[in-house]
N, C-alpha and C positions, 0 to 999 in steps of 0.2 A: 729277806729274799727279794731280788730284785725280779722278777719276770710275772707277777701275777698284776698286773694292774686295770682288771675288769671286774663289775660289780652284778650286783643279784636284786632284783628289788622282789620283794616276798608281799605277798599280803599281810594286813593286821589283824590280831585278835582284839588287842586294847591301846585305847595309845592316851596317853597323860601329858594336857597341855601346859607348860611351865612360863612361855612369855608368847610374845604376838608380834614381835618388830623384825620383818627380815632386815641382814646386812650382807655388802656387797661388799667382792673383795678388793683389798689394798696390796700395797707394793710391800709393807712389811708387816700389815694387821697389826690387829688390835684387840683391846678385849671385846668380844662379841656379849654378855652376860647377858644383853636385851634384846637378844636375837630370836628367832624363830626356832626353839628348841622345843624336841618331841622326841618320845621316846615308847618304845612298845617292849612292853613286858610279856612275852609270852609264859606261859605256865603250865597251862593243860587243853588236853584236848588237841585235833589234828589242827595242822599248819594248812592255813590257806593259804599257796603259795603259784606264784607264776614263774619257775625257774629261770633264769637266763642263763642258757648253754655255755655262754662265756664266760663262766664263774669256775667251770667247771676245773677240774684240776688238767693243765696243761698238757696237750699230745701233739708227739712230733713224729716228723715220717724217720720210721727205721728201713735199710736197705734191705733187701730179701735175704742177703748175706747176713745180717745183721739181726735180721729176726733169726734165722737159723742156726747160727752160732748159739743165739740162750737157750733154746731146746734144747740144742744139744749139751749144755752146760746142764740141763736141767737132767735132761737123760741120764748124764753121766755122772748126776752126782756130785756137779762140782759146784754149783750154787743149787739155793732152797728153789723149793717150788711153787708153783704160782701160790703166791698170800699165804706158804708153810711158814710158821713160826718157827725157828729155832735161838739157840743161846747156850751161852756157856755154862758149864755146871753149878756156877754159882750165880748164878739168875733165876729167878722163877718168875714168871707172868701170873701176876694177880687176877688182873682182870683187863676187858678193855670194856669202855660204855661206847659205842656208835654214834655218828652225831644224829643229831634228833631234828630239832625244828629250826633251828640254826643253820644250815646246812650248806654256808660255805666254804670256801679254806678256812683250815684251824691254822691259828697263827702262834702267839706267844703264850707264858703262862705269870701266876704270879700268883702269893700266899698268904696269908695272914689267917692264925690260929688255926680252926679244923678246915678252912676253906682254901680251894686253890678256884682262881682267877681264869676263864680258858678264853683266849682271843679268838678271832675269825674273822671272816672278811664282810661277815655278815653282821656282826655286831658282839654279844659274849657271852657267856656261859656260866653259870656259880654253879660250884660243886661242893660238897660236904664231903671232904674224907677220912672225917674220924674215923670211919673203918674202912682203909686200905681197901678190901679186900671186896668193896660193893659201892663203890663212890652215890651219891644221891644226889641230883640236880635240884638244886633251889630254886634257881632264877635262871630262865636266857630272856636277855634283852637284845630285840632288834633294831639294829642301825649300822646302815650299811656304808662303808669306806675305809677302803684296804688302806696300810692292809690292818688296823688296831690294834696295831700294837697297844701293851697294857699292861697297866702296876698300879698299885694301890699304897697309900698312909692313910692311916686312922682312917676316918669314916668316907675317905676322897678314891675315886677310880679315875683312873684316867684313859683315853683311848685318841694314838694316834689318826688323824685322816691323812692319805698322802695318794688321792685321786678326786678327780675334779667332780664336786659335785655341784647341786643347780644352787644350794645352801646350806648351812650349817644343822640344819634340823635332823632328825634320823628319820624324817620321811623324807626326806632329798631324791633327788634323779639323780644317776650317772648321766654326765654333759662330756662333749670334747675338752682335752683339756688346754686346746688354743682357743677357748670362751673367755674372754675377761671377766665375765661375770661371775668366774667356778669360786667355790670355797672349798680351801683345805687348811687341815693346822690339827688342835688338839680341842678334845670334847673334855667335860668334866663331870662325874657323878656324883652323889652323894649315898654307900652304901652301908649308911647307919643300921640301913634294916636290910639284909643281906636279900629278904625274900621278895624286896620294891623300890630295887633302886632308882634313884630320881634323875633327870640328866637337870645342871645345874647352873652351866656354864661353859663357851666356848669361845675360843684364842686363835683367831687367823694368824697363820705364818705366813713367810715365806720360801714360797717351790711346798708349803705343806710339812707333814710331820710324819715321815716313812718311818721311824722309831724315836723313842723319847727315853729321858734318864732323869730319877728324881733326886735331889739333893735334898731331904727333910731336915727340918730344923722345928725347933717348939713351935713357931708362932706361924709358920710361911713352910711351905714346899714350894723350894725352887725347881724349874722342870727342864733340863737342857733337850733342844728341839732338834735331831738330828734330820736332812733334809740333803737332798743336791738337785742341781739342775741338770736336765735327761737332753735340755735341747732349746738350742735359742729360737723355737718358734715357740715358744709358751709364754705367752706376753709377761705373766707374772712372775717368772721364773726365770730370770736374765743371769747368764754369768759374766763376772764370776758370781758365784756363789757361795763364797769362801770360809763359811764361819758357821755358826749355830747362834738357833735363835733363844731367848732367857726368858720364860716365863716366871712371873712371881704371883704364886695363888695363898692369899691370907685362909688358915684351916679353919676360922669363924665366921670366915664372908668369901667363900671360894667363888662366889658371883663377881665379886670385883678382881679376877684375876684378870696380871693382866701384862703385856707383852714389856719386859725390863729393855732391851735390849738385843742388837745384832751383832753379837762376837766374831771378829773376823779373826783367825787362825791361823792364815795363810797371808801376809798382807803382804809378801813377795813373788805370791803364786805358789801353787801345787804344784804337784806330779801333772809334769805337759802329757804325760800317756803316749801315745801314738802321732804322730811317725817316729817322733824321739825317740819311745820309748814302748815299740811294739808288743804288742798283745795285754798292755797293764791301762788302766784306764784315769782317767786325768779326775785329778783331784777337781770337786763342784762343787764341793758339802762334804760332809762327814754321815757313815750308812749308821754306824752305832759309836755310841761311849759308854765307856763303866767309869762309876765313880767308887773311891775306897775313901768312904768321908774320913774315917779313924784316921788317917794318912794325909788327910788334905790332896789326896791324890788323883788323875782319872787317867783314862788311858782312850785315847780317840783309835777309830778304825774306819779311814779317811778318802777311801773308793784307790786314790795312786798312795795314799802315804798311811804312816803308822804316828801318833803320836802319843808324848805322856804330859801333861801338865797339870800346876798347882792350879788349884781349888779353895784355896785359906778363904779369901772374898769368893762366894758364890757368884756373883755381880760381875764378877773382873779375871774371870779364869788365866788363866798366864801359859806358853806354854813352854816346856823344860827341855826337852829334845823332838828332833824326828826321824823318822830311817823311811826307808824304801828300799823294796825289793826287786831287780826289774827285770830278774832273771827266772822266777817263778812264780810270784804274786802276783797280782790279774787283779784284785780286787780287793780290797782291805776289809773286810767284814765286820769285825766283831774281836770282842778284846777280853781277857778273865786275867785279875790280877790272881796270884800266890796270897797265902794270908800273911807273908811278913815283907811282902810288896818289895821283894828285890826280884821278883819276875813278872814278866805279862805273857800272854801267850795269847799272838793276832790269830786270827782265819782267815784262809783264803775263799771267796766264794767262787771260784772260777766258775764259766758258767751261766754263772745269775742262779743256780740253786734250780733252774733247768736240763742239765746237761747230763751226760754219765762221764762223770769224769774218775772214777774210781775203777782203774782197768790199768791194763801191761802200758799201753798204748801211753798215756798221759805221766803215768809213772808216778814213785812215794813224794814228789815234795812239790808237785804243782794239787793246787785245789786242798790243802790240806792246811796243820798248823803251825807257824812257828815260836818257836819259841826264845823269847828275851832275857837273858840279864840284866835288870836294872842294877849297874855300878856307881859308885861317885854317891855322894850328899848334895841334899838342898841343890841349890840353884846348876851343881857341877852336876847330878845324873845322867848319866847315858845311858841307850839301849843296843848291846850286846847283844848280835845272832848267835844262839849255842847251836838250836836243832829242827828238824820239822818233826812232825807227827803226823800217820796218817792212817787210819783202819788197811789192816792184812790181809784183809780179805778183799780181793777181786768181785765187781758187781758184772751184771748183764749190761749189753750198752743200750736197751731199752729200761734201766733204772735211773732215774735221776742221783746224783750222789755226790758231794762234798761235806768240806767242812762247814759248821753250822751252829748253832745255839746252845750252848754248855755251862755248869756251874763248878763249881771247885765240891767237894765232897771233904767234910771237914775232919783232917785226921791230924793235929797234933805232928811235927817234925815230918813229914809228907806234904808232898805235893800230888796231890790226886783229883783227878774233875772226871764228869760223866759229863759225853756230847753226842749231841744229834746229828746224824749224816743222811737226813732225806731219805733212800730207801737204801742206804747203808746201815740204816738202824741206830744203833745207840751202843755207843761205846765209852767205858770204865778204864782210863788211862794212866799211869803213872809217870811224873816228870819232875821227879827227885833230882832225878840227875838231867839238867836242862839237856844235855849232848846226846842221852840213849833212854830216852821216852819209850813206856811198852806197855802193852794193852793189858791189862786183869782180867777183865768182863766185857762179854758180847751181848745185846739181843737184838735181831732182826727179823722181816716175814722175806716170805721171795718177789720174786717182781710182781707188779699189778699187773704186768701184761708183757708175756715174751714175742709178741707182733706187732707192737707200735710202744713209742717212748710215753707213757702217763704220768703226770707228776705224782709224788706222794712222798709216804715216809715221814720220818720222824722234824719236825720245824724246831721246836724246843725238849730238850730233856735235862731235869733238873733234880737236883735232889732234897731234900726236903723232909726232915724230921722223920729220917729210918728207912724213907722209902725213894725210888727215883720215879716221876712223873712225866708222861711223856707224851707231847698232843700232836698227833698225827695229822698229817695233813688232810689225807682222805677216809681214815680208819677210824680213828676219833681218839679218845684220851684212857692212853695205856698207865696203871700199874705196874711196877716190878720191884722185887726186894732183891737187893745184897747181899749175901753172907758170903763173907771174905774176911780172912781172919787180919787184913792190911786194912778194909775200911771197916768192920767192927767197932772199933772207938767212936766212929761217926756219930753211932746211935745214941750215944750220950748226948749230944748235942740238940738242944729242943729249942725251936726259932718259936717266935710269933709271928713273925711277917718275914717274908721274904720277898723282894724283887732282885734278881742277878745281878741287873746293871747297875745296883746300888747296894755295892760287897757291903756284907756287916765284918766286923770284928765277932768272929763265929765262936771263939773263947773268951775274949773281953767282955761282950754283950749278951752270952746266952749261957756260959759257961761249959763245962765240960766234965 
């Protein structure tokens, strides 16, 4: 999500001192390990906290028109009503947990065994879901810098920064981010013991680390740094910005991780965006990538461009094609391979993941998904447009809503993913046939508010060992079960870890 980049600073309950040496930011950073890192474990007991209104979930002015059209959509029945839950008949809401002492935007998710991972802008959240149906909070640890993004191998968490802070510690200030002195990049934890996790280590980027992608391997997780530059007055943050950054964290000495490398991607320039190429925004960085390690594959989603390339050398990524769209793509998002990787299927974030763009007005194939044929072998691959995809239902234009964070749902000869759309909710889509994609399952609430735009709704929805989990931006982190007699097989399927942006081989690796 691109439009939230203001912070919270909360009070402490306990905070755990791990080194003493602050450091100052560079042009391309470096391993920080001996840096001024602190970390607050909150647990129990009330949050003493000093909110900053700017954290709050984004509101924009709706026209009097505009406020009055979603009553009357409400009146009539033709959308849910304020914070109504509804859903298709094969949906059921389990539960939802409200956020607690954490309390700013909820961002990403990420899993391993009974536990899912929940981001925020505010730092992160461990949950116990062995039983669906009552999640239990282990751990929130505070540390605040949007927006943290987050994924986990073996005993390592990691959490993007991609806002200017005064240092790399989690008791930092939010500072301007035309300060030379800001730090931003990637944090590192150690959550051996789920109920105290440790912060353990920190990797200045550069422009920062708006999302990340891990490449594990035995010995090392490699970390690809997704980033772009917002604006040539950000000393550190100079375009172009062309590439991604390579982190390499050793999994017995994650203190010595440490920056591999600046992969440039584009070394003949991106997507020029505008005047060129009106209303699509110029490639600076890459906003996400997924990687399909089984495959040696990933797939970039590159703010003007779409791309796919090898990944054999984690070190030396290479890339294999690229497309653009520039007739209704606005912003490249975010990328989900098919499990036999002859498909990708991009987002569009039109927007900034602010907007309502899910209405008559904007139409099915802006802000929504498309989707690719990958054709050809090895080094001849292309990406083939078959189709868009984009939720049926019409929102209020005081909803924020696009395309947005989604996982594949693993069913054997199917192509099926569950995605988030802000306060479009969360939809269960089928794109067997890349050209006529269609929805299975719904669930969503109604707007936060039909007199002014507030952000919210669903950030990430993923599925995950029988059930789909989903962290609200302002609601907190939803439950739901499936029963569909098309993703039924899924439930055979028992992960131990999941992170999205780093596909497993969902019948090679966990079986079926």
């Amino acid at each position: 999500m691109t439009p939230f980049n203001s912070e919270r600073i909360q009070g402490r309950t306990a905070v755990t001192s791990l080194h003493t040496t602050r450091v100052r930011r560079r042009r391309l950073g470096v391993a920080a390990a001996a840096a001024g890192l602190f970390a607050t474990l909150l647990t129990a007991g009330p949050a003493v906290a000093t909110p900053d209104p700017g954290d709050s979930p984004v509101k924009g002015k709706i026209s009097s028109s505009q406020a009055a059209e979603a009553r009357e959509a409400v009146q009539n029945g033709e959308i849910p009503g304020v914070d109504e839950v509804v859903h298709s008949k094969n949906i059921e809401h389990l539960t939802n947990v409200p956020k607690d002492l954490i309390a700013g935007t909820n961002s990403d998710l990420a899993f391993q065994g009974k536990y899912a991972f929940a981001g925020n802008y505010d730092g992160f959240r461990i949950f116990d879901v062995s039983n669906p149906k009552s999640p239990k909070t282990v751990a929130q640890v505070l540390c605040p810098g949007s927006q943290n993004d987050i994924s986990v191998s073996g005993d390592l968490l990691f959490l993007s920064t991609d806002s200017s802070r005064s240092d790399n510690s989690c008791n930092s200030a939010a500072q301007p981010a035309t300060e030379k002195s800001s730090w931003e990049g990637m944090k590192i934890f150690d959550i051996s013991d789920k109920r105290n996790p440790k912060y353990v280590a920190a990797v200045e980027t550069a422009c920062g680390s708006h999302t990340h992608t891990l490449v594990p391997e035995r010995k090392n997780v490699y970390v690809y740094v997704s980033s772009y530059s917002p604006s040539a007055s950000f000393p550190d943050c100079q375009p172009p910005h062309d590439g991604i950054s390579i982190i390499k964290v050793p999994r017995k000495a994650p203190q010595k991780a440490a920056l591999v490398k600046f992969d440039v991607l584009f070394p003949e320039g991106g997507n020029p965006g505008a005047p060129t190429n009106p209303g699509v925004s110029a490639t600076t960085g890459c906003h996400d990538l997924t990687v399909l390690p089984s495959k040696d594959l990933a797939a970039g989603a590159c703010m003007g461009d779409g791309i796919i390339f090898d990944i054999k050398n984690p070190e030396r990524p290479r890339v294999i094609d690229r497309v653009q769209d520039n007739v209704n793509f606005a912003f490249w998002h975010s990328a989900t391979f098919n499990q036999t990787a002859n498909k990708v299927v991009f987002t569009d974030e039109l927007g900034g993941g602010g907007a309502a763009t899910c209405n008559a007005e904007i139409g099915p194939n802006r802000g929504a998904d498309g989707i690719y044929d990958i054709v050809g072998k090895g080094d001849q691959r292309k990406l083939v447009f078959r189709g868009y995809y984009k939720i049926p239902r019409h929102q209020a234009d005081t909803e924020n809503c696009v395309a947005h964070n989604g996982s594949l749902i693993p069913v054997k000869g199917r192509d099926i993913m569950v995605q988030a759309w802000y306060q479009g909710g969360v939809s269960v889509w089928d794109f067997t046939n890349s050209s006529k994609p269609k929805e299975i399952a719904y669930f969503e609430r109604g707007p936060i508010s039909t007199e002014t735009m507030v952000s919210g709704g669903s950030w990430s929805a993923y599925y995950y060992n029988g059930h789909i989990f989903s962290n609200d931006i302002a609601k907190g982190f939803d439950v739901l079960k499936l029963d569909d007699r098309t993703t039924d097989p899924a439930k055979r399927v028992r992960m131990d870890e999941l992170n999205v942006q780093t596909q497993p081989d969902y019948f090679k690796d966990f079986g079926h």
